[in-house]
Backbone bond lengths (Angstrom), bond angles and torsions (degrees), N, CA, C in turn:
res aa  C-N    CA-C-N  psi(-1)  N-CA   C-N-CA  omega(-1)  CA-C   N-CA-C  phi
1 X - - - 1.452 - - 1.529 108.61 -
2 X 1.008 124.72 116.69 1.725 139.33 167.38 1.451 96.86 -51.82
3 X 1.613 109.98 152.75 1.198 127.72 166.49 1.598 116.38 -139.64
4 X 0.941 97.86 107.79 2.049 84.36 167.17 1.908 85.05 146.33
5 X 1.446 113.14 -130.56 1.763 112.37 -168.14 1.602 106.13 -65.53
6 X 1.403 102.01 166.59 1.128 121.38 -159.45 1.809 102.01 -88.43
7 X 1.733 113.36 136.73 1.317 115.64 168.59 1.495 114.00 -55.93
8 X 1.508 106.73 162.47 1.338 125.20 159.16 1.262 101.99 -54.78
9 X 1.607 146.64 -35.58 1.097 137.70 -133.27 1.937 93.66 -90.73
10 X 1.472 101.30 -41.41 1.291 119.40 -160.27 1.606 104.96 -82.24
11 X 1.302 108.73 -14.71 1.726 98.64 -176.88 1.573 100.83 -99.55
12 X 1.274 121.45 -31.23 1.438 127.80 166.16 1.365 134.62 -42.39
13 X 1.709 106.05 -26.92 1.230 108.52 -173.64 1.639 105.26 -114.16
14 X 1.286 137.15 26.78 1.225 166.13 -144.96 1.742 102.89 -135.96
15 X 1.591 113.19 87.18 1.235 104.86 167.61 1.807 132.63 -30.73
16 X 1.547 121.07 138.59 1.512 107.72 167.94 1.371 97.03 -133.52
17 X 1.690 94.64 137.04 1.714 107.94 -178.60 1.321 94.17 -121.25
18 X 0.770 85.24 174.45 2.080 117.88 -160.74 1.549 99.71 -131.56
19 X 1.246 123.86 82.37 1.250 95.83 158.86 1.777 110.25 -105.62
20 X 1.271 82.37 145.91 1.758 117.56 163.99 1.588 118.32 -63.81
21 X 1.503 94.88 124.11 1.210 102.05 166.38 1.449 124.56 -69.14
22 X 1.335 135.19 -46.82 1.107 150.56 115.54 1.576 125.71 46.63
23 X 1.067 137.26 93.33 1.445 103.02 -173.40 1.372 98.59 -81.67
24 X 1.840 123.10 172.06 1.369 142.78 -176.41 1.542 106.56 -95.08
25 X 1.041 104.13 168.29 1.991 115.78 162.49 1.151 93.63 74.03
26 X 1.308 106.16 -148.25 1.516 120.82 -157.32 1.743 109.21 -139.61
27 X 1.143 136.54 158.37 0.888 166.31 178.04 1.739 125.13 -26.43
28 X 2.062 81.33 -87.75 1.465 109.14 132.77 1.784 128.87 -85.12
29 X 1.017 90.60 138.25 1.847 92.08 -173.58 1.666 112.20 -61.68
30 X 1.581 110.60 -25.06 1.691 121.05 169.67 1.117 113.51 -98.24
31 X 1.222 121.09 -17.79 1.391 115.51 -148.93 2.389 103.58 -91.06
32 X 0.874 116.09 105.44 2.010 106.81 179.90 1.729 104.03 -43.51
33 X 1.387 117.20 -4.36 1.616 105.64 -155.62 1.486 83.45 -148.66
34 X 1.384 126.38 149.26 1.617 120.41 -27.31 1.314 125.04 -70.77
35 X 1.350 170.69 173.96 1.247 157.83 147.59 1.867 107.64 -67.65
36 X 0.953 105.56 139.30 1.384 138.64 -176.70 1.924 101.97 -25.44
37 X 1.564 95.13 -49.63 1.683 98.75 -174.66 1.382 102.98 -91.28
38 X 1.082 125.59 25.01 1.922 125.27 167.17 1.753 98.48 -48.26
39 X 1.118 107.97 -86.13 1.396 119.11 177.64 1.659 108.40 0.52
40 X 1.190 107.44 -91.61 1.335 136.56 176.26 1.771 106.38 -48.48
41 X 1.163 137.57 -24.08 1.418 113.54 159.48 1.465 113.29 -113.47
42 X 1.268 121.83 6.15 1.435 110.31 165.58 1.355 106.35 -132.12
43 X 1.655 125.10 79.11 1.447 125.66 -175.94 1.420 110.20 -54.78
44 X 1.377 118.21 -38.49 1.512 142.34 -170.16 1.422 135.61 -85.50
45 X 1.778 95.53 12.77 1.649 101.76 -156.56 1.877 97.52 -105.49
46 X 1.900 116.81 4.42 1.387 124.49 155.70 1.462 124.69 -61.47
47 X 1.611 102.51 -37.17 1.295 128.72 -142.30 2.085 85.70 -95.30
48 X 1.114 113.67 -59.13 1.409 123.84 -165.42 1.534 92.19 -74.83
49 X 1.370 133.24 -43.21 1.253 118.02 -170.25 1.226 111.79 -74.42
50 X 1.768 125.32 -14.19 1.638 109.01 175.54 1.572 105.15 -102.90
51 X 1.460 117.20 4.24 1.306 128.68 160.99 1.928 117.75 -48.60
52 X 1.590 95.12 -63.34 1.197 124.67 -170.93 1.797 114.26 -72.25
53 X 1.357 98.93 -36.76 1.686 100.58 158.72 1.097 122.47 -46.19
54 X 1.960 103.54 -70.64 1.461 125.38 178.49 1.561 97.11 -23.49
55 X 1.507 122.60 -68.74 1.571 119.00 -131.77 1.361 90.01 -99.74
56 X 1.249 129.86 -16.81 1.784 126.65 163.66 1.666 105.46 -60.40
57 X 1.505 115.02 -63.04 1.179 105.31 -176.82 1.742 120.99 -71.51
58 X 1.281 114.05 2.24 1.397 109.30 168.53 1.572 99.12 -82.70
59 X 1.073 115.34 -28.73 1.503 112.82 -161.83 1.488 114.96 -62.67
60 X 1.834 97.15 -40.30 1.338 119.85 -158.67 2.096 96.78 -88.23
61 X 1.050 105.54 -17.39 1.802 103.77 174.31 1.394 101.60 -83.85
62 X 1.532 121.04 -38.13 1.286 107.58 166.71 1.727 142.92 -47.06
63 X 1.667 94.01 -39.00 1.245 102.27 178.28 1.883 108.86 -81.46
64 X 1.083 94.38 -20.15 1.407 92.69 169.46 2.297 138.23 -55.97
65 X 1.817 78.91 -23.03 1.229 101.14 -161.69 1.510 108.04 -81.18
């Protein structure tokens, strides 16, 4: 019988979980889009999307004129 660190045999059979920092699911509870971690990898996608309006709808009063 061994004494002292632990076998391969004994750490092998010892579940390993992973948890995620991450939150799971989605956003909206119906909705397939956005996933839950949107937030967290696009901090900037409020900021660029009323960016991109702004200069669409300037574009589109222009052609109007």
């Amino acid at each position: 019988m061994s004494k002292g660190f632990a076998t391969d045999n004994l750490v092998s059979k010892k579940s390993k979980k992973v948890i995620s920092s991450e939150p799971q699911g989605r956003l909206i509870s119906w909705s397939p889009w956005p996933p839950a971690n949107f937030q967290t990898r696009y901090p900037a996608f409020p900021f660029v999307l009323t960016i991109l309006i702004i200069v669409i709808g300037q574009w589109y009063i222009s052609l109007l004129r």
